[in-house]
N, C-alpha and C positions, 0 to 999 in steps of 0.2 A: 752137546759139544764137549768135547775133551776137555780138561781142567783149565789148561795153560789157557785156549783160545778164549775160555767163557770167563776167564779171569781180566783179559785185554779188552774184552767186549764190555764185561760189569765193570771197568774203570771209566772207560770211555763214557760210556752213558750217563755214570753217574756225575763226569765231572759236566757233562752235558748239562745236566737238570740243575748244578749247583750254580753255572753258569747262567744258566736261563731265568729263574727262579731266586736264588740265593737263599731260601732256608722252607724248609719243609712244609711249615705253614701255608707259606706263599705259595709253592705246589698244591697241595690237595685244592687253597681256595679257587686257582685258575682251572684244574681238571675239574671241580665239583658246581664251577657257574651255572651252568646249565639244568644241574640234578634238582629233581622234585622228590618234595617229602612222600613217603608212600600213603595212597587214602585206605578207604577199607578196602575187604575181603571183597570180589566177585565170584568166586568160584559157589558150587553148592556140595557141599560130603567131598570136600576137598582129600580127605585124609581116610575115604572107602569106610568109616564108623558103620554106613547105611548101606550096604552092599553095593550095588552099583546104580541106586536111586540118583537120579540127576544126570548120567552118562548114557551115550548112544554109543554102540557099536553098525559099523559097516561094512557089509559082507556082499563086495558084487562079483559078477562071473560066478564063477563054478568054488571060489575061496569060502572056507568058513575059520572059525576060530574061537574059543571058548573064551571066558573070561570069570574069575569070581575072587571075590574078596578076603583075604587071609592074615592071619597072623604074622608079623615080621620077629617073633618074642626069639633071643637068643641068636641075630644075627649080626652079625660085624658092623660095627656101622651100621644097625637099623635103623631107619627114619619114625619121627614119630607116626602113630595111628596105623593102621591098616594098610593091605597094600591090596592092590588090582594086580593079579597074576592073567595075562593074556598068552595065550595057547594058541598057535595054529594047529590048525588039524587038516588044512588042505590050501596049499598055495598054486597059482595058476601062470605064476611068470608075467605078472601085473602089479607095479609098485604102490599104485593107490589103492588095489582092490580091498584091503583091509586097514579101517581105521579107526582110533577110538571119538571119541567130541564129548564134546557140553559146550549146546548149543544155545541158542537165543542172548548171547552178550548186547548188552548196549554198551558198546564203543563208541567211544565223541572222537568226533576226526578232530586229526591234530596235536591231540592228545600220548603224552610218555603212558605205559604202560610195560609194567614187567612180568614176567611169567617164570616161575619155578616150579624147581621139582628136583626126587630122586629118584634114580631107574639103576638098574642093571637087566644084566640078562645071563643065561647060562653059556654063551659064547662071545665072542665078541664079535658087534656087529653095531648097525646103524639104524636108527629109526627118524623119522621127519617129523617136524615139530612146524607148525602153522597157527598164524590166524587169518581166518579169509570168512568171506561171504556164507548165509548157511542157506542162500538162492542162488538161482542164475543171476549173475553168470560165476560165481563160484568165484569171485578176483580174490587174492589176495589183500591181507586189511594192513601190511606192513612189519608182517612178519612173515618170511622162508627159511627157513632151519633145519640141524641136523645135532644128532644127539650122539656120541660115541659111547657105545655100552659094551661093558666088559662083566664079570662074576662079580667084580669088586660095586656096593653100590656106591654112584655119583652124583653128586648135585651140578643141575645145570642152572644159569639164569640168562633169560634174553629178554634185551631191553628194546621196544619198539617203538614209533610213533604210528598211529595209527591213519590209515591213507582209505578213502573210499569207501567206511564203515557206514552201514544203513541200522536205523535203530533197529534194537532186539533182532537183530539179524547175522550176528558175527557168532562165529565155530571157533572152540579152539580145540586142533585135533593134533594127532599123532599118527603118523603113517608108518604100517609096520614092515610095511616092502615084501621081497617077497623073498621070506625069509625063516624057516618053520620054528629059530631058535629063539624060546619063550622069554617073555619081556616081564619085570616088574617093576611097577611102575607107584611112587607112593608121595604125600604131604606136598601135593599139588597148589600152588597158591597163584592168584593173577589177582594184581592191585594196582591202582592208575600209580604213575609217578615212578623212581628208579633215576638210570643215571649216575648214581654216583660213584666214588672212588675210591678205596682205602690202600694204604700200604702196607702188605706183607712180609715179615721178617722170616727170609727163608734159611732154614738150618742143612744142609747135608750131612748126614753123620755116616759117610761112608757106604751106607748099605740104601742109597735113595734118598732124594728130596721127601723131605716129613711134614717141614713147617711152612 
């Protein structure tokens, strides 16, 4: 929004919250009731160390696409550990025909769980982020998402509860659509709990929102 309009809007709001709440504390503790502390790591070679040991690739119809593990040393904003460079090499006009996974999760229904990561890609474009069933009938486990990737890398997080998880039986994939421009994708992490809230001190210094 233009300056003047997002200046009327950030008044507004904030007198909303001082109104509702009355001191900052009191906010984060009402937004953060709900949040669980995060448990361990589920993921396996979260961070591609192990080439792509632990990860499935999916290639149905006529689609294929490469994939392998590389160095991120000397780039903007690298994430830490290695990164999974995925390549199409043939797309077929089939949005799930190409996916990544790590498969066999035990998910406890009901249960908060969070899922991160950093991706870009060398265009800007969309990739689909799930966790669902890794049988028939393939439902989703309460998680349906979408990733916006550009050259710049970004961190995503989605925070789920999980819905109709069967043990050792939950995927969590990535759909690369159908879309030939190459994804990288890196410091992967899904840990039960998430949830919570913090407050960002945002700076504009003229040339873009920074902080």
């Amino acid at each position: 929004l233009p300056e003047h309009y997002r200046a009327i809007i950030q008044k507004g709001w904030n007198a909303f919250l001082k109104g509702k709440y009355g001191t900052t504390k009191a906010l984060l503790a009402s937004w953060n009731q709900e949040a669980k502390p995060y448990g361990a790591e589920l993921l396996r070679n979260r961070r591609f160390e192990e080439g792509t040991l632990g990860w499935s690739r999916e290639q149905q119809g006529s689609t294929s696409y490469a994939w392998a593990s590389e160095s991120a040393a000397g780039q903007t904003n690298a994430p830490e550990g290695r990164v999974l460079h995925l390549s199409a090499l043939k797309t077929d006009g089939t949005n799930w025909h190409m996916q990544l996974h790590q498969t066999g999760q035990n998910l406890k229904e009901g249960e908060m769980y969070t899922l991160t990561f950093a991706a870009r890609s060398d265009q800007d474009r969309a990739v689909g982020v799930n966790a669902r069933l890794d049988q028939d009938p393939w439902s989703f486990v309460g998680l349906d998402g979408a990733a916006s990737l550009g050259p710049a890398w970004k961190r995503f997080s989605f925070t789920f509860i999980a819905h109709g998880a069967v043990e050792n039986n939950v995927r969590i994939s990535w759909m690369l659509r159908d879309n030939g421009a190459d994804v990288y994708l890196a410091d992967v992490s899904l840990k039960p709990g998430g949830g919570g809230v913090a407050l960002v001190r945002v700076i504009d210094n003229g040339e873009g929102i920074e902080g």
